[in-house]
C-alpha positions as CSV (number, residue, x, y, z in Angstrom):
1,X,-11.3,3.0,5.9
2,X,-12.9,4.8,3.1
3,X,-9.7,6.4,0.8
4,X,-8.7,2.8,1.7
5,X,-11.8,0.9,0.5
6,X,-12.2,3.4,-2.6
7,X,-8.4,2.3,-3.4
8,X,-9.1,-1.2,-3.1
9,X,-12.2,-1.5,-6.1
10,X,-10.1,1.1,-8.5
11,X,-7.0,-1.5,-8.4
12,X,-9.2,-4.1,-8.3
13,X,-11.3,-2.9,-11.4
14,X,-8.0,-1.9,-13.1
15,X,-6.2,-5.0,-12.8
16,X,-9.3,-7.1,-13.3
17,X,-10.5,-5.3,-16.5
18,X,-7.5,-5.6,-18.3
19,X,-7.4,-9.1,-17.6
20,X,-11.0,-9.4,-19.2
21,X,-10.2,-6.9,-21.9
22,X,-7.0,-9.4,-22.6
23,X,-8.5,-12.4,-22.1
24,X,-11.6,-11.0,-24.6
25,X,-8.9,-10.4,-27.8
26,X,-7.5,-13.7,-27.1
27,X,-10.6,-15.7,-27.5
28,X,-11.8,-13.4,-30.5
29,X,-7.9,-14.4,-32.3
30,X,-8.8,-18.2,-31.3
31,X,-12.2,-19.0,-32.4
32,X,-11.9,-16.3,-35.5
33,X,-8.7,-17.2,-36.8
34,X,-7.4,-20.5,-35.3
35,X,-11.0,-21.5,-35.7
36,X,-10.8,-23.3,-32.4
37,X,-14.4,-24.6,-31.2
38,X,-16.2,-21.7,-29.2
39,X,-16.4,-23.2,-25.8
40,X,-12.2,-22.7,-25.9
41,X,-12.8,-19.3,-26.7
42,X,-15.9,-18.9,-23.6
43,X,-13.5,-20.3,-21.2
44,X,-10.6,-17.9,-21.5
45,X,-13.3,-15.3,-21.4
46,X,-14.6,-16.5,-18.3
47,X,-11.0,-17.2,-16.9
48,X,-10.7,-13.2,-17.3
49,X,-13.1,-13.1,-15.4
50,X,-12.3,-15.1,-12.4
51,X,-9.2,-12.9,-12.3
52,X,-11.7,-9.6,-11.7
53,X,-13.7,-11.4,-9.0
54,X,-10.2,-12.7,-8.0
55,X,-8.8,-9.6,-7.8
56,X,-12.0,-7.7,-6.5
57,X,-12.5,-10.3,-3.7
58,X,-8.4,-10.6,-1.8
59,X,-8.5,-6.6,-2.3
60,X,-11.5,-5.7,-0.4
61,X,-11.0,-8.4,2.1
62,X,-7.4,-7.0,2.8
63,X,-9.6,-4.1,4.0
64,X,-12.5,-5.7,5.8
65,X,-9.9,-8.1,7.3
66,X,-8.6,-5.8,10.1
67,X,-12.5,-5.4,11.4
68,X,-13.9,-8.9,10.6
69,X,-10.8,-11.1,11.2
70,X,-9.5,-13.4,9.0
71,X,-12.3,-16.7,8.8
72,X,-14.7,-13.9,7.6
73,X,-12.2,-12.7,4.6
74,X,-11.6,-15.5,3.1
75,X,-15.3,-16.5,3.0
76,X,-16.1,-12.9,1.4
77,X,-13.1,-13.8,-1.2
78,X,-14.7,-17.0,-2.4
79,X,-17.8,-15.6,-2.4
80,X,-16.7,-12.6,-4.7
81,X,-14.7,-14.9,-6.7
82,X,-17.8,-17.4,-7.6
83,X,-20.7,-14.7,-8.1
84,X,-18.0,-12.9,-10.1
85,X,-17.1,-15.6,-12.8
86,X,-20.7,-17.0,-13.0
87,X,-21.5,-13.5,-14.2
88,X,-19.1,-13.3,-15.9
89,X,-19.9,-16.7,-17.7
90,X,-23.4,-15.6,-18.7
91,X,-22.4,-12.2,-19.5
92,X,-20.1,-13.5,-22.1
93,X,-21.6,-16.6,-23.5
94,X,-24.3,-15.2,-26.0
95,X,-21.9,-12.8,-27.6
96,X,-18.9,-15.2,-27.3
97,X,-20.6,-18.8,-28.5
98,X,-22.3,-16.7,-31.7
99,X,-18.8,-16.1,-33.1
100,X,-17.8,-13.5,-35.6
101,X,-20.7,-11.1,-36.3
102,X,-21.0,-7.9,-38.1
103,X,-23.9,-6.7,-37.1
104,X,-24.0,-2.9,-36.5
105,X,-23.2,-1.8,-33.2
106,X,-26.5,-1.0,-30.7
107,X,-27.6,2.3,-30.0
108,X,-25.6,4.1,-26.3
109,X,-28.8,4.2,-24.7
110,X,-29.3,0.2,-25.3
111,X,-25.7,-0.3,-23.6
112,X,-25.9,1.6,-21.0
113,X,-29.3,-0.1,-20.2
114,X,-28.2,-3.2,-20.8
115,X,-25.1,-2.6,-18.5
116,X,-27.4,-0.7,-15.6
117,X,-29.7,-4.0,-15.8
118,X,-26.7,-7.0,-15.8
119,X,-25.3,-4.6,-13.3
120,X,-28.2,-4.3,-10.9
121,X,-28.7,-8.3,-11.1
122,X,-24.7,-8.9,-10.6
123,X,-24.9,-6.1,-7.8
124,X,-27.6,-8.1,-6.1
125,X,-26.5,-11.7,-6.5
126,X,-22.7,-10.6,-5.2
127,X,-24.1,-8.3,-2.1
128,X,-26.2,-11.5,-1.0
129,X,-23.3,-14.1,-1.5
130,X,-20.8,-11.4,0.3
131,X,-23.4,-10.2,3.2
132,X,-23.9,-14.1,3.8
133,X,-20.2,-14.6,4.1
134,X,-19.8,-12.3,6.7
135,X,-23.5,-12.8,8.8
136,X,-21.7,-13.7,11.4
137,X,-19.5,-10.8,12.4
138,X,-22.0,-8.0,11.2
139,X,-24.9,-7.1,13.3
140,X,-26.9,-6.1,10.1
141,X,-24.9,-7.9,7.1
142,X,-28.2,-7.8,4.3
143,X,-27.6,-3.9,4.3
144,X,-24.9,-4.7,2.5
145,X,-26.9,-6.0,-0.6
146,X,-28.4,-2.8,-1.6
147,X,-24.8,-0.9,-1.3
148,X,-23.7,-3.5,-3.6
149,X,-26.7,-3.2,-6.3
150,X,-26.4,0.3,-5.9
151,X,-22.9,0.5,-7.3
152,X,-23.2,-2.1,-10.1
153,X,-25.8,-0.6,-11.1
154,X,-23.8,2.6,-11.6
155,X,-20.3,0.9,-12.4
156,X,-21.0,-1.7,-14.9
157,X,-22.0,0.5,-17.8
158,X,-18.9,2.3,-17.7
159,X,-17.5,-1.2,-18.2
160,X,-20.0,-2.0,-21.0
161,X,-19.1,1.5,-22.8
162,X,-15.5,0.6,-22.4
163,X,-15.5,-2.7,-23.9
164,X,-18.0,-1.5,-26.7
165,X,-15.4,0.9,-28.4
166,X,-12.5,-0.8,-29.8
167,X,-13.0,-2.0,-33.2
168,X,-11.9,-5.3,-34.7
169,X,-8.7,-3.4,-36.3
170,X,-7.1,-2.1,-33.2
171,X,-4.5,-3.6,-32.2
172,X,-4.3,-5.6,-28.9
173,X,-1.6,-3.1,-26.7
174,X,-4.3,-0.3,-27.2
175,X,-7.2,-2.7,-26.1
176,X,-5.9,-3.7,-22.7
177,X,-4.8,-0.1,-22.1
178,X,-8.1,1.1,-22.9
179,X,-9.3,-1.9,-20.7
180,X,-6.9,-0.9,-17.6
181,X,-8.6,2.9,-18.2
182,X,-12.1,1.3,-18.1
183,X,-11.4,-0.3,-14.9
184,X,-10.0,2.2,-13.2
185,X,-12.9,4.2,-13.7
186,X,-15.6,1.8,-13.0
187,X,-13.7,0.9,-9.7
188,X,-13.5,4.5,-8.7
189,X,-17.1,4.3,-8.7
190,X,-18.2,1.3,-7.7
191,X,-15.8,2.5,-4.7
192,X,-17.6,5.8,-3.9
193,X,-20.7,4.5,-4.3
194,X,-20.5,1.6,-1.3
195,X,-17.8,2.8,0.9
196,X,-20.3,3.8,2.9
197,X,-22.0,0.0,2.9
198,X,-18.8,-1.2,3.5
199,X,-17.7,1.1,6.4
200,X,-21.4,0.5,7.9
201,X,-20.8,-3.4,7.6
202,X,-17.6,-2.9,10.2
203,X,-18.9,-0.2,12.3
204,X,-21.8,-2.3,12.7
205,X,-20.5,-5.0,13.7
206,X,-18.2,-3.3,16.1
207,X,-21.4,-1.1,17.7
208,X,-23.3,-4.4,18.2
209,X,-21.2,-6.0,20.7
210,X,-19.9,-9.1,19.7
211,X,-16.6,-9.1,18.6
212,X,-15.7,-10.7,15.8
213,X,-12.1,-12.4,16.9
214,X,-11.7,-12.3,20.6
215,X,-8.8,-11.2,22.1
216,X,-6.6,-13.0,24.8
217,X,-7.9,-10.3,27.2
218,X,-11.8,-11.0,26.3
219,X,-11.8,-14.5,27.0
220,X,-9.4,-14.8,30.2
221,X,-11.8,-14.8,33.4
């Protein structure tokens, strides 16, 4: 469960970062030199990042599926896939609806607090909206929500340091790579830091009792 659950939010991460990181330079080349009207260049942002929460959501469901059954994955998809691209969304509108800027760059300790705080808030609002998704088939399902701060917390300043380092020269390859690198690491640990929520949400539900999709067997008298 774990190796696998740790496996599921690197990919996810990677594939899901360099979608944002992608989908980032493309809005920047449309609203800075095909001048196109901001909102264009907010909603490719945002479609990045329905492709992360996308990608996060079928990846850890494929995991939780064999415990939880299959009603409860698909609600803990959706779930991830909203939360994720409102985030997302107001993560990226200030910065994206200002346009070009060359303001200096703020200090490290201002991004890392910055990612620790949008982290802990994205964390929270996605452990609620998953833990609710599967209430059902977990005995204690709102444990869940501080697993899920917890590694946000920890995981989406790695993700802000990433996407603070390339400057405006570089060209667009070297961006996504670096955004696939980003990801990778901040899946890693967002992994390590809830597999235990996540094992705990399954073993959980499987102490308490009630099984989550009977079985021919359970239900013939």
């Amino acid at each position: 469960m774990r190796p696998t659950w740790l496996g599921a939010c690197t990919l996810a991460e990677a594939v899901g970062i360099t979608a944002a990181a992608g989908a980032a330079r493309l809005a920047t080349w449309l609203t800075d030199v095909r001048d196109v009207a901001p909102g264009w260049g907010l909603a490719v942002v945002v479609a990045g990042g329905l492709v992360e929460g996308t990608s996060l959501g079928v990846l850890q469901s494929v995991v939780l599926r064999r415990r939880l059954g299959d009603a409860a994955a698909r609600r803990w998809t959706t779930a991830t896939v909203l939360v994720a691209g409102l985030a997302w969304a107001a993560g990226s509108a200030p910065a994206t609806l200002a346009g070009p800027g060359g303001g200096t760059p703020p200090p490290l300790l201002l991004v890392v607090a910055g990612g620790a705080a949008l982290g802990a808030t994205t964390g929270a609002l996605l452990g609620t909206a998953q833990a609710a998704a599967v209430r059902r088939q977990a005995a204690r399902p709102w444990r869940w929500v501080a697993s899920s701060t917890v590694g946000w917390t920890v995981a989406m300043p790695v993700i802000f340091l990433g996407a603070g380092l390339p400057a405006a020269d570089w060209p667009t390859p070297l961006v996504v790579a670096l955004g696939t690198v980003t990801g990778t690491a901040a899946g890693a640990v967002l992994g390590v830091l809830t597999r235990r929520g996540a094992a705990a949400l399954t073993d959980v539900a499987a102490e308490s009792g009630r099984p989550k999709v009977p079985s021919v067997r359970a239900i013939r008298p």
